[in-house]
C-alpha positions as CSV (number, residue, x, y, z in Angstrom):
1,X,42.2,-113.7,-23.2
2,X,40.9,-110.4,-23.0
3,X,37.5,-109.8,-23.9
4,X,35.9,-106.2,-25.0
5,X,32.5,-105.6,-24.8
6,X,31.3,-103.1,-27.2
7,X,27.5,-101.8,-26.7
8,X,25.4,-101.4,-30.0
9,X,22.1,-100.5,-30.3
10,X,20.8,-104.1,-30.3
11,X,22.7,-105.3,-27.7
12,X,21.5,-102.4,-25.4
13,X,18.0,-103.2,-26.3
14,X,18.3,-106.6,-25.2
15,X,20.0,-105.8,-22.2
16,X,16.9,-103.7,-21.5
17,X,14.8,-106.5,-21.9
18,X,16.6,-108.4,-19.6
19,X,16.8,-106.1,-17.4
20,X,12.6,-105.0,-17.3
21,X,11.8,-108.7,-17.4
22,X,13.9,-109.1,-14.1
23,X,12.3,-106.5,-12.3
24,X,8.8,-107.4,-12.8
25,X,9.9,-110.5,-11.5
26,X,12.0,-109.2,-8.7
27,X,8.1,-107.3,-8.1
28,X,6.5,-110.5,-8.5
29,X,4.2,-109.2,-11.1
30,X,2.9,-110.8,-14.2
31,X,2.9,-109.5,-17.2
32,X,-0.9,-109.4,-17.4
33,X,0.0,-107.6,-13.8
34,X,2.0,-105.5,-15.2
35,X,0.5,-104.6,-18.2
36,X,-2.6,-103.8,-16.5
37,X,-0.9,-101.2,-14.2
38,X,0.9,-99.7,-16.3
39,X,-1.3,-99.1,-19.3
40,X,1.0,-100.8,-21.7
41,X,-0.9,-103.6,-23.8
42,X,-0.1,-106.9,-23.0
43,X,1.2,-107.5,-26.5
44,X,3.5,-104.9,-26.5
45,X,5.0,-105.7,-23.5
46,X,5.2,-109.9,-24.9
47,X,7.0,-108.3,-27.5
48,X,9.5,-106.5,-25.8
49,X,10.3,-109.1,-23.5
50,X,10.8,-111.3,-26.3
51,X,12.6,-109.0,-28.8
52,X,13.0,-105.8,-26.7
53,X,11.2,-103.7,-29.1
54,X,8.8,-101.0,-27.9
55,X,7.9,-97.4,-28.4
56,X,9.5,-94.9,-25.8
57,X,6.1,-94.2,-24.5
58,X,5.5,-97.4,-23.4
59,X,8.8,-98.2,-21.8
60,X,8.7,-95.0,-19.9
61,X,5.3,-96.1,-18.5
62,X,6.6,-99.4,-17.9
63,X,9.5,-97.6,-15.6
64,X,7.0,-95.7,-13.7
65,X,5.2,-99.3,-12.4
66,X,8.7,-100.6,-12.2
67,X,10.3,-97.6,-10.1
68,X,13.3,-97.1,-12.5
69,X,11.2,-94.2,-14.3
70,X,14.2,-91.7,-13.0
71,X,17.2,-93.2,-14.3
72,X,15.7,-91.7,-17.8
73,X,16.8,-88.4,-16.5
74,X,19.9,-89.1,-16.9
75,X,19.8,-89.8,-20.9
76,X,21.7,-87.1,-23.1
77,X,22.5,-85.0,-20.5
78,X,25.3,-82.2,-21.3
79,X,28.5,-83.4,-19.9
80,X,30.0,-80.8,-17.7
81,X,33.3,-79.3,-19.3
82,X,36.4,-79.0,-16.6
83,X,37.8,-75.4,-16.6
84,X,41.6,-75.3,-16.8
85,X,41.7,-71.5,-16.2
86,X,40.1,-68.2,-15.5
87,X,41.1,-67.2,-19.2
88,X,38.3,-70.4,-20.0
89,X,36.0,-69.7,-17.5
90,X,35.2,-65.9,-19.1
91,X,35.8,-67.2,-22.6
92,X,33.1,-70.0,-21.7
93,X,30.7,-67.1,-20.2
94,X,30.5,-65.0,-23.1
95,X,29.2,-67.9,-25.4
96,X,26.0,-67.6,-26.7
97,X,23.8,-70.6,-25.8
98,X,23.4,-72.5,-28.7
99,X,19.5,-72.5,-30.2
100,X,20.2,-74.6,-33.5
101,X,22.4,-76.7,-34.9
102,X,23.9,-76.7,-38.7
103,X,24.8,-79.3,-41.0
104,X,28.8,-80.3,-41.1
């Protein structure tokens, strides 16, 4: 049987938590250890380990102990668009950059 895997926002958070958990581990850090480092109180990080919720601040100061703090960078980046032609290339150029959005 095939199986599909679809990613929702609570199953990426618990991936997350897996996935921190394991690499203070891998680290051989505590979480007293690590909370201590990083700056992240120890119940917030109890609580995310347990239900993977957390503010953004706090993970991102969690990643910097846990030397994953780049793969952030990565988040919501503009995909790159493949030109098919020169026609697109120019047409492309002479865009403006968009500065705000509008409601649909």
């Amino acid at each position: 049987m095939l199986a599909i895997k679809i990613n929702t926002p609570n199953s990426i958070l618990l991936q997350l938590k897996e996935n921190f958990q394991q690499k203070r581990l891998s680290l051989n850090l505590t979480q007293e250890g690590l909370s201590h480092k990083s700056g992240v109180s120890l119940g917030s990080l109890k609580r995310f380990e347990k239900s993977g919720q957390i503010s953004l601040e706090s993970l991102l100061k969690l990643s910097v102990v846990l030397e994953c703090l780049d793969d952030f960078c990565d988040i919501a980046n503009k995909k790159e668009e493949t030109i098919h032609s020169l026609d697109e290339l120019l047409k492309k150029k002479n865009q403006p950059t968009k500065k705000r959005g509008r409601i649909k």
